[in-house]
N, C-alpha and C positions, 0 to 999 in steps of 0.2 A: 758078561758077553752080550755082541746086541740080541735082541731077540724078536723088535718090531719095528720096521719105520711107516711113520706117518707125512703125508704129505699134510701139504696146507690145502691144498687145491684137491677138489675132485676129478678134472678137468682142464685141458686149456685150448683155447680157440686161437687162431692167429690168420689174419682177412690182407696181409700184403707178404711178398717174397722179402726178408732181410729184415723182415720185422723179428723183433727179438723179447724175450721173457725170463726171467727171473723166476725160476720153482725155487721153492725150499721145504723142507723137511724135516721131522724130529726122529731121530736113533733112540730109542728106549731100550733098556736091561730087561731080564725077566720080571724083575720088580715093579717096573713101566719110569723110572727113573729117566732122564733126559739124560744121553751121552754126544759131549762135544768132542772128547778127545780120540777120537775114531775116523778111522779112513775112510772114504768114500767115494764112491767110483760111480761117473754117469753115463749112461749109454743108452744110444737111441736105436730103436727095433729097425728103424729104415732111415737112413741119413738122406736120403733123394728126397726125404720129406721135411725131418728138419732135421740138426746136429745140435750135440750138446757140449756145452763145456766141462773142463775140470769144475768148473765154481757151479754148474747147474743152470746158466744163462741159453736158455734155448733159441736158435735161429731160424727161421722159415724160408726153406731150398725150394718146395716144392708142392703142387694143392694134394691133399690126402692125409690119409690117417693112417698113425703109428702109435707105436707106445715109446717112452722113457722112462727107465728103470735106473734106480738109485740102490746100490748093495753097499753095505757096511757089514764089515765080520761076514757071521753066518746068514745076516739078516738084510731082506732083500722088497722091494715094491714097486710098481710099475704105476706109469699115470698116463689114461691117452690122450695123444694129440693131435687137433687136426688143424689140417692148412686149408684154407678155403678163398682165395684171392675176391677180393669184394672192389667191382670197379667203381674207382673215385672222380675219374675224368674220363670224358667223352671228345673228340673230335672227328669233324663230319669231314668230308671233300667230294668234291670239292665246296671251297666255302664260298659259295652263291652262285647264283645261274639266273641267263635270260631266257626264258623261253620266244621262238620267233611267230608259233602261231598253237591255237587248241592242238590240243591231243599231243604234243611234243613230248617229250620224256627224258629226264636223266636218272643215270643210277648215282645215288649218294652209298657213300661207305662209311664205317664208323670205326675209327681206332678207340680201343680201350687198355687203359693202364691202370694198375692199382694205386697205394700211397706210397706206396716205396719209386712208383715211375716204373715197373714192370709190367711190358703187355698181360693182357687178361685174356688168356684163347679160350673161344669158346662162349664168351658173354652175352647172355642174351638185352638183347636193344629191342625198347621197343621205340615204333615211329608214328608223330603227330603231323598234321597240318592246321597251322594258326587259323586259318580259312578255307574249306574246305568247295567254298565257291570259287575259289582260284587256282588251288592246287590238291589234289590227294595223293597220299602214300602211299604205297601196301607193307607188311608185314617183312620185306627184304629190302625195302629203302627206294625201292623205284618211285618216284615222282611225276605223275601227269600234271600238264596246262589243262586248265579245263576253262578258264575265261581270264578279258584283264585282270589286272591288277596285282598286289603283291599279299603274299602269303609265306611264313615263316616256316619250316620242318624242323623238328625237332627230334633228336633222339635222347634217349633216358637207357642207363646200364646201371645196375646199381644208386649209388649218390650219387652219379655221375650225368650232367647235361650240356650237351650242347645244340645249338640251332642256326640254320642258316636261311636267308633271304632267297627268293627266290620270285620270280615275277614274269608277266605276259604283258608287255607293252600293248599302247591303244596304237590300231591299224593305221594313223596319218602320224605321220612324222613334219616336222615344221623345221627347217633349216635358216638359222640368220644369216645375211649374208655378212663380211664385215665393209663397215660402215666408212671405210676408205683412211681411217685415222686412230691412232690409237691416244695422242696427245693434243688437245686442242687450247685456247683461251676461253676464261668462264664468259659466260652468252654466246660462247657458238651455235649455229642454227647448222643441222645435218640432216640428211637423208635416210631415215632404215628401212632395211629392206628383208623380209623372211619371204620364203617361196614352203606352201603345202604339198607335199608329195604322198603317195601309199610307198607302202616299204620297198617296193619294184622300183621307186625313183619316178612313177608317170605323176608330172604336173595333178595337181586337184582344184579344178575351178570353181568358185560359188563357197570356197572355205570363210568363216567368216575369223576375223583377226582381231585378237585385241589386245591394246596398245598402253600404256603405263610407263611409270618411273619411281625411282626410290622417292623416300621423302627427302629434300632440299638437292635434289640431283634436276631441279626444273622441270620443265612439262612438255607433253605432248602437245603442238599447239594447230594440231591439225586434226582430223576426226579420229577418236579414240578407238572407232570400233569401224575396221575396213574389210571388205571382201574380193578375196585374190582372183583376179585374172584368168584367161583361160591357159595363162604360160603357169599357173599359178604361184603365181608373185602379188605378195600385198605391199604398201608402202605404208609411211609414215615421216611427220616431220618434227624432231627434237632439240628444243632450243632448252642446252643446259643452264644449270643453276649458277649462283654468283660465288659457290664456296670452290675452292682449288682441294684436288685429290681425286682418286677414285667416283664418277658417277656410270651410273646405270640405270638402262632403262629394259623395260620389258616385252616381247609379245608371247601368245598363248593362242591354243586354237581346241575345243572340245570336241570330241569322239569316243560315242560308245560311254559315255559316262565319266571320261578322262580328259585329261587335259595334256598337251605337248607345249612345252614353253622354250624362246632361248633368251639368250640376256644379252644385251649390248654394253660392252664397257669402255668407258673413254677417261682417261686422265684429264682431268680439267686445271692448268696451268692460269698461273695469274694475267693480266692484261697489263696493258701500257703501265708506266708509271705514271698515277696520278698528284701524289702526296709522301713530302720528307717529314717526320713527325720525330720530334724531341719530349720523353716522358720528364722526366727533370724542370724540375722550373725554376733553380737556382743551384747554383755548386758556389762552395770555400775554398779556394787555394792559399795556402796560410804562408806562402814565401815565395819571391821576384824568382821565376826557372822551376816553379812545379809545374806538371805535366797533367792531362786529364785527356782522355780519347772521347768524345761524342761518338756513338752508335746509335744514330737517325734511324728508326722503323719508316721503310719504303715501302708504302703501298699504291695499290689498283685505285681504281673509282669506287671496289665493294669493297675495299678493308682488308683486300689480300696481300699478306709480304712478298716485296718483289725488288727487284735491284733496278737502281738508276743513276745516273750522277748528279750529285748532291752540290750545288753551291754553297760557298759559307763565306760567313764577313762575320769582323768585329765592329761597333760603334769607336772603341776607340782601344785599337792596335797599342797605343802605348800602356794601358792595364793588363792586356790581354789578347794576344795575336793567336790566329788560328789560319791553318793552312785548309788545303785541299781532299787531304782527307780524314778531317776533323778534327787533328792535333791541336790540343788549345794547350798555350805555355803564357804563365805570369808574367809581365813583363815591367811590372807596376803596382804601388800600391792605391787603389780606387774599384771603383765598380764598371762591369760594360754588361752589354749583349753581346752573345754568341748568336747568330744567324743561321738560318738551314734552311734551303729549300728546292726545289728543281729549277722552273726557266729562274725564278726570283726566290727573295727569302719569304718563308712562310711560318716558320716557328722560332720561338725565342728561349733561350736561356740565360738568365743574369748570372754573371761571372765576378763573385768579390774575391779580391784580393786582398788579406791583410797579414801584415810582417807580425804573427802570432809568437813565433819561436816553435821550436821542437824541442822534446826532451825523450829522451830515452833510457831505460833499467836492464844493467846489464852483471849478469856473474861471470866474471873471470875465470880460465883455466879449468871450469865443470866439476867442483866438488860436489861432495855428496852432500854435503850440509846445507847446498842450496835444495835438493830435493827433500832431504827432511826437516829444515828448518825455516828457511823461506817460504818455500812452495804450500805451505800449510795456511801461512800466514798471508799471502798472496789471495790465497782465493778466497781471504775472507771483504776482498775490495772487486766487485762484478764489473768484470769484462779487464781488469789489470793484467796487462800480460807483459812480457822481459825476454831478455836475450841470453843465450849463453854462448859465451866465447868458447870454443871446444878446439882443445890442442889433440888429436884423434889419436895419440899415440896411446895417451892416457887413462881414454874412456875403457872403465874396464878395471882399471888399477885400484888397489886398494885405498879407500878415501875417497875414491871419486868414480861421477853418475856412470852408470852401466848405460849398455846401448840403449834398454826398456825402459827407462826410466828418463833420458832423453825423448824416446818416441812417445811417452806422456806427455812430458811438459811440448814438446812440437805438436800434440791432439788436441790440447789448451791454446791451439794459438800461439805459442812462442817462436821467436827466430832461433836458427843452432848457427851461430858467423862464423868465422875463421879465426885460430886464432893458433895457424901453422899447426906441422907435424909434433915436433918436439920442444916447440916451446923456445926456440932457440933463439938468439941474441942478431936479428938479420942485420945488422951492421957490422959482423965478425964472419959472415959467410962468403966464400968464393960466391961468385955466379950462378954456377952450375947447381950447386947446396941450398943457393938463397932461391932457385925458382924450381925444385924439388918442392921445399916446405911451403910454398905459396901456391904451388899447384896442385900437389897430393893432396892438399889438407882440403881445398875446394872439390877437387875428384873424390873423396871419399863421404861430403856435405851431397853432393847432388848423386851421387849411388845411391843414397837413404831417402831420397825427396823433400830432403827437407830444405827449409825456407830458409830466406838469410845468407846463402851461397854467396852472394858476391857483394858484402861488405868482412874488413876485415879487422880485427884489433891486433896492432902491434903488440909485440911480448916486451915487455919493461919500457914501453913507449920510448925506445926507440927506433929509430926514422931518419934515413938521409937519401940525399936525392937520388943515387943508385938504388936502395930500397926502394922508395917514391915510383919512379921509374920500372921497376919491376913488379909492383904492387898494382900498377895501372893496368899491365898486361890482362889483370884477371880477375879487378875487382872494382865496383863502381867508387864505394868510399871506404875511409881507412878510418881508423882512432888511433892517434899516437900522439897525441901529450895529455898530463893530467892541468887542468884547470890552476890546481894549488902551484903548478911551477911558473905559472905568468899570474899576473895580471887578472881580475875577473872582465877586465873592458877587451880582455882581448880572444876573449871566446867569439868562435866562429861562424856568422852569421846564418842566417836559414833564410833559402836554402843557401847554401856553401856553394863557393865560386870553384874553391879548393876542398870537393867534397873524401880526397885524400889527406886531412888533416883536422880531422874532426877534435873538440877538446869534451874534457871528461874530469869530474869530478870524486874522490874517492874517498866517501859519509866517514871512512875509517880513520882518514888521517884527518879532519876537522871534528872528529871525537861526538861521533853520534849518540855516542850512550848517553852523552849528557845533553841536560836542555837546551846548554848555551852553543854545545855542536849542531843540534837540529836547526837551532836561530840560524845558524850560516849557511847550512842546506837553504833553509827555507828563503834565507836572503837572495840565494845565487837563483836559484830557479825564479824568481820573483825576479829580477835582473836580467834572466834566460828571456822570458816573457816577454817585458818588457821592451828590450832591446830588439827582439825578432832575432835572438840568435838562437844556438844548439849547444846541448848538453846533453852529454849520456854521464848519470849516474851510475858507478861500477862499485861492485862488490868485491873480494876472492871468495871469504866464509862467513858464512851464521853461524858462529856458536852457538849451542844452550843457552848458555849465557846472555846473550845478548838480545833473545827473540824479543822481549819484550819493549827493548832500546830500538829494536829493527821495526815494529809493530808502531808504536809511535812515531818513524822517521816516514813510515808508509803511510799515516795520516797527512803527515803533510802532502806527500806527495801527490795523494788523493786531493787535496784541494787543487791540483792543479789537472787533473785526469783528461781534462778536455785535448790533450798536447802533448800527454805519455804515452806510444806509440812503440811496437818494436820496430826493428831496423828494417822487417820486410816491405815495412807499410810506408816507411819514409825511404827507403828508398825500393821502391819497385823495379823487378826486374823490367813490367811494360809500364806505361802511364795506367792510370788506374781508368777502368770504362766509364761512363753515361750513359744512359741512355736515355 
């Protein structure tokens, strides 16, 4: 039978309302044995104060003292508890005040809450003043002005503080007037004007005024320190600085120990245009119809960016023509200048031209074996990056790359092109079918933001003129034949007149795994070169197998790295900039 319980606690204290407690206790026999297997019942002498659970978990309802009694069997103990709400936070109101002259007065009040966020009635607050030459407090929160300046109040409840600002301005007030402009050109020369008043608004004459600017916002250039009028009005004259944005200048006027200031702010905007400036001091166009933007920095006399129109000339239009607003296109291969300037030319840029070739690395239809088998092997060659032809139906399928793992290789810099919905045979498609799988497949490339959008690779290279034709609607160039079914003399020059007909080579069927297949890789790119034409190299998969054969075909191609580009860069959606 039980016959004593003990608590653990002698006591319990609890300092917020909802704050809660865990008692616990031991049931002993007459033997003083510990008994678990016994019922047990909790009850609290006053629940207004706090409540107990079945399990012994105490709550705090309310501030005061009870007891909680725990009975098992015949055997019964009580433990007291008290509630004491202990304030954790302070807030004052109002929070800050001006006073307009001595002796003025506000009353501050103080809300207190505990930790739980329940008022605390009844809390005693005591009240401070930071400066007691400025302001005092009494004992109920009233606040007198007793002279300028600013002075903080403070109240303390418990752990609890907060404090508000509070102040007695200096008797002259100084008003700017505005300065007639809010935006001007850098060296504009202005007029300021502040007027001294007492707080009634009557003129103050004989104030003495003084006059200032930021640093690199220009200078006063007229007497820095002036005395106002009997309208009382002071002047000054402000010729701003040579930088464009935000300047400001300043007057001030003392009293009583204090000072009254205002600020003048003017937008300072660039001037005429004085100079076209070209950063660049030579560009490569590596084929007759590449594209390059020039973006001339137009500045002031001080160096500030501003717009104007730009003249432009080539030395000689048949390398390298350039229009009106700085379009320069290949038109030759040799060297010129590009021109830029306002009334005349003033900067130069050297423009060479040479029929370099382009080549291009591209995987097929978006297997997974190129993310885990290539991709590995890829980034052991710095700054190599490739394309994948993505038929979007697919992405996702078993075998092949998921969305995330495209949006890697697109983070490395790679193009994602086109290479239709399903993969389908667009020379066996109605109309309606064939400009579905060439539009969705592009509408679902540019919802992703990925690069590469508008070139495309035909699915089993083929290609006919209704294709062709439909292919143009949406996309700048195409790939649709392999290299091995012509001719190597008959790959497609760079840049491409017919940049819907791109040709392409496939390391697979000229048997890369062996040395004597790389020799003919390495021939045609070497002939790529040469000739100033284009090849895209195409994969479908990297086997296991084969990383090693893949690994040495990427050496070679590495030897030529100056000219392997993906499809974004050859072909750009804009001309690529200058500046």
């Amino acid at each position: 039978m039980p016959a004593v319980v003990d608590f653990d606690l002698a006591s319990m204290e609890l300092t917020y309302l909802g704050e809660t407690a865990q008692l616990s206790a031991t049931v002993r026999d007459e033997a003083g044995r510990a008994m678990t297997a016994v019922e047990r019942v909790w009850t609290s002498a006053d629940e207004s104060v706090v409540t107990v659970s079945p399990g012994g978990l105490v709550t705090a309802r309310g501030n005061g003292s009870t007891g909680v009694t725990l009975s098992a069997g015949g055997a019964s103990a009580s433990i007291p508890v008290t509630v004491a709400q202990l304030p954790t936070a302070v807030s004052v109101s109002p929070d800050g005040w001006s006073f307009q002259s001595p002796d003025d007065t506000v009353q501050l009040t103080a809300a207190t809450v505990d930790a739980g966020g329940s008022p605390v009635p009844g809390a005693q607050v005591t009240w401070t003043s930071s400066d007691t030459a400025v302001a005092v407090v009494d004992a109920g929160g009233t606040v007198r002005a007793v002279d300028t300046g600013v002075a903080y109040i403070r109240a303390t409840a418990g752990v609890g503080v907060d404090s508000v600002r509070v102040e007695l301005e200096s008797e002259l007030v100084l008003v700017g007037m505005d300065p007639g402009a809010t935006e001007l050109p850098v060296v504009s020369q202005l007029t300021l004007t502040a007027r001294v008043t007492d707080r009634l608004g009557t003129p103050l004459a004989g104030a003495v005024v003084h006059w200032w600017t930021d640093p690199q916002a220009g200078a006063i250039v007229s007497d820095s320190t002036t005395v106002s009028g009997s309208d009382g009005f002071a002047h000054a004259t402000w010729v701003l600085g040579t930088g464009v944005g935000e300047q400001r200048a300043h007057a001030a006027v003392e009293n009583r120990g204090q000072t009254a200031s205002t600020t003048y702010s003017v937008t300072a905007v660039a001037g005429p245009a004085a100079r076209a400036s070209l950063q660049a001091d030579s560009i490569l166009l590596s084929g007759v119809g590449e594209e390059a933007m020039f973006l001339p920095t137009v500045t002031d006399a001080w160096g500030n960016p501003t717009s104007g129109a730009v003249v432009w000339s080539s030395d000689t239009p048949g390398v390298a023509s350039v229009d009106g607003q700085g379009l320069t296109r290949a038109t030759g291969v040799g060297a010129t200048w590009i021109r830029a300037g306002l009334d005349e030319p003033t900067d130069s840029v050297q423009v060479t031209v040479s029929m370099r070739g382009a080549i291009t690395l591209t995987f097929d239809d978006g297997w997974r074996s190129v993310y885990e088998n290539a991709w590995p092997v890829i980034q052991e060659y710095p700054g190599l990056r490739a394309n994948v032809a993505v038929y979007s139906a697919a992405v996702g399928w078993d075998g092949f790359l998921t969305e995330a793992q495209l949006d890697d290789l697109h983070q490395n810099g790679w193009s994602m092109v086109s290479h239709t919905v399903n993969h389908a045979d667009l020379t066996t498609l109605t109309e309606a079918e064939r400009d579905l799988e060439l539009r969705e497949s592009q509408e679902w490339l540019l919802a992703r933001g990925y690069r590469g959008s508008n070139v495309l690779i035909a699915p089993y290279h083929r290609f006919d003129e209704a294709v062709r034709a439909a292919a143009g609607q949406y996309y700048d160039a195409a790939r649709i034949m392999s290299a091995t079914e012509t001719v190597p003399a008959t790959l497609e020059a760079w840049m491409p007149d017919a940049p819907l007909q791109l040709t392409a080579v496939e390391p697979e069927v000229l048997g890369y795994t062996t040395a004597a297949g790389r020799e003919e890789v390495r021939a045609l790119l070497q002939q790529t070169v040469d000739d100033g034409a284009f090849l895209d190299v195409f994969f479908h998969q990297v086997p296991p197998e084969n990383v090693d054969a893949f690994r040495a075909l990427m050496d070679i191609l590495w030897e030529f790295r100056d000219r392997v580009l993906p499809y974004h860069e050859l072909f750009p959606v804009a001309p690529r900039e200058v500046r």
